[in-house]
N, C-alpha and C positions, 0 to 999 in steps of 0.2 A: 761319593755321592750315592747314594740309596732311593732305590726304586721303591714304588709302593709293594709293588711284589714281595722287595726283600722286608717290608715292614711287615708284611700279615705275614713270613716264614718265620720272621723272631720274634714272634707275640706269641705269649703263651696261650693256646688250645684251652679253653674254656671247657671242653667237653671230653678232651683227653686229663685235664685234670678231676672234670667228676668220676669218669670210671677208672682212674687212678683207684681213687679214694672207695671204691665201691667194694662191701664185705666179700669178702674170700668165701664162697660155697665148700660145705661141708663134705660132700659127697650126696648119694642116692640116700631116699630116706623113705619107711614102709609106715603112711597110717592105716592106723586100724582104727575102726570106728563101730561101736557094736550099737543096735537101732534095737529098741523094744517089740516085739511082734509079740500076738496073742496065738499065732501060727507058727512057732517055732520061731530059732535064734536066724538074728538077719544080721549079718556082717558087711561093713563099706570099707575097701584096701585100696588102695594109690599110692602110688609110686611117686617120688616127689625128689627134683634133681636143684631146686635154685633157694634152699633154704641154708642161709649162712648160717657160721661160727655162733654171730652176735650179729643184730639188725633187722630190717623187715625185709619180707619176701612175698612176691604175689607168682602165683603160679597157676596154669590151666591143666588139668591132670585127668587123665582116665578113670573113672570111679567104678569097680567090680564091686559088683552084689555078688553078695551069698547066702543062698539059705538050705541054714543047718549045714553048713561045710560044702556044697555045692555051688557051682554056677549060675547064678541065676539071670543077672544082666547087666549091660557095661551104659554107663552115661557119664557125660563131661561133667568138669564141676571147677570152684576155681578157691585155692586157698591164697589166704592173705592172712599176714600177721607179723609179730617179729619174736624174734627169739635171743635170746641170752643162754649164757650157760646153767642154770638155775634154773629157769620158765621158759614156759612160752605162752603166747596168747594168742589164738588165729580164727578165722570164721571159714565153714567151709560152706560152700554157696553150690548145689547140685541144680545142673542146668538141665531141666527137666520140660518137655516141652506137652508131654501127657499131663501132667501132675503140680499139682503145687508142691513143691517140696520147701519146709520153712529153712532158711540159713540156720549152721549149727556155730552156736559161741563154745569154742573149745579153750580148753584151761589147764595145761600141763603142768606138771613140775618135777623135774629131776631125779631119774633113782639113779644114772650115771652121767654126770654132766655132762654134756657135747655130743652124748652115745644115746641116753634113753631118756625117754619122758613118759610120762603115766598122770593120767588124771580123766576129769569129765566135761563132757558139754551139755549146754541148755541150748534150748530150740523154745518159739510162742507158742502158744495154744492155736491153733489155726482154728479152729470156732470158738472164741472167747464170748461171744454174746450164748450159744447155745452148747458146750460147755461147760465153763465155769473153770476148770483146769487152773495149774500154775504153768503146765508147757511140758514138755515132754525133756527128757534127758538121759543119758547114758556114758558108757565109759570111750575112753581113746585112749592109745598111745601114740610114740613117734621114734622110732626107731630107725639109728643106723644100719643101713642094709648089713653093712659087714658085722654088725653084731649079729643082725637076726637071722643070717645064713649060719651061726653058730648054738643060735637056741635052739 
């Protein structure tokens, strides 16, 4: 005779089965993000630990400015996207409470699959009525930490 106890012990876990199933993270991973200035080069780097193999990943990350290779200053931000070994596709969203800062549509693709990625992002015109602009854009990568402590 079987208790109800023993019925919800030998039912399969619903939620041990989804993070069963949940992609395998790759390791630590270094974007670089370069921002157009008319003031000298502006660089955005974050550190990024929850981006799998293969699948989507949403992550909230430390974002360093630099400008011209300097310190400039640190804000939250949050990417989301998924990645393949091939591409990837993610938005990085700078949580900015001075500023509007537009979401960035970043678009990589593979110069070593599961290790590096290289490509660009578009971002809106933030004054499209006065303006006129197609939107601002720039490069990125996304690099294995362990690669890029050996560049």
């Amino acid at each position: 005779m079987s208790t109800c106890h023993d019925d919800i012990l030998l039912k399969p876990n619903p939620l041990a089965e989804l993070l069963g199933s949940l992609p395998e993270k790759s390791g630590r991973w270094q974007l670089s993000i370069q921002l157009p200035s008319d003031k000298g080069r502006l660089d955005v780097k974050a550190s990024l630990t929850s981006i799998p193999k293969t699948g989507l990943f949403s992550e909230r990350a430390k974002m360093i400015f630099e400008k011209n290779g300097e310190y400039a200053f640190k804000l939250e931000g949050d990417v989301d996207g998924e990645m393949s070994l091939g591409a990837a596709e993610f938005d990085v969203h700078v949580l900015s409470p001075q500023s509007r800062f537009p979401s960035l549509f970043c678009t990589v693709k593979a110069t070593t699959p599961g290790e590096a990625y290289d490509g660009n992002w578009t971002a809106p015109c933030m004054d499209p009525e006065g303006c006129n602009c197609d939107g601002l854009k720039g490069t990125v990568s996304l690099v294995l930490q362990t690669m890029a402590s050996e560049m």
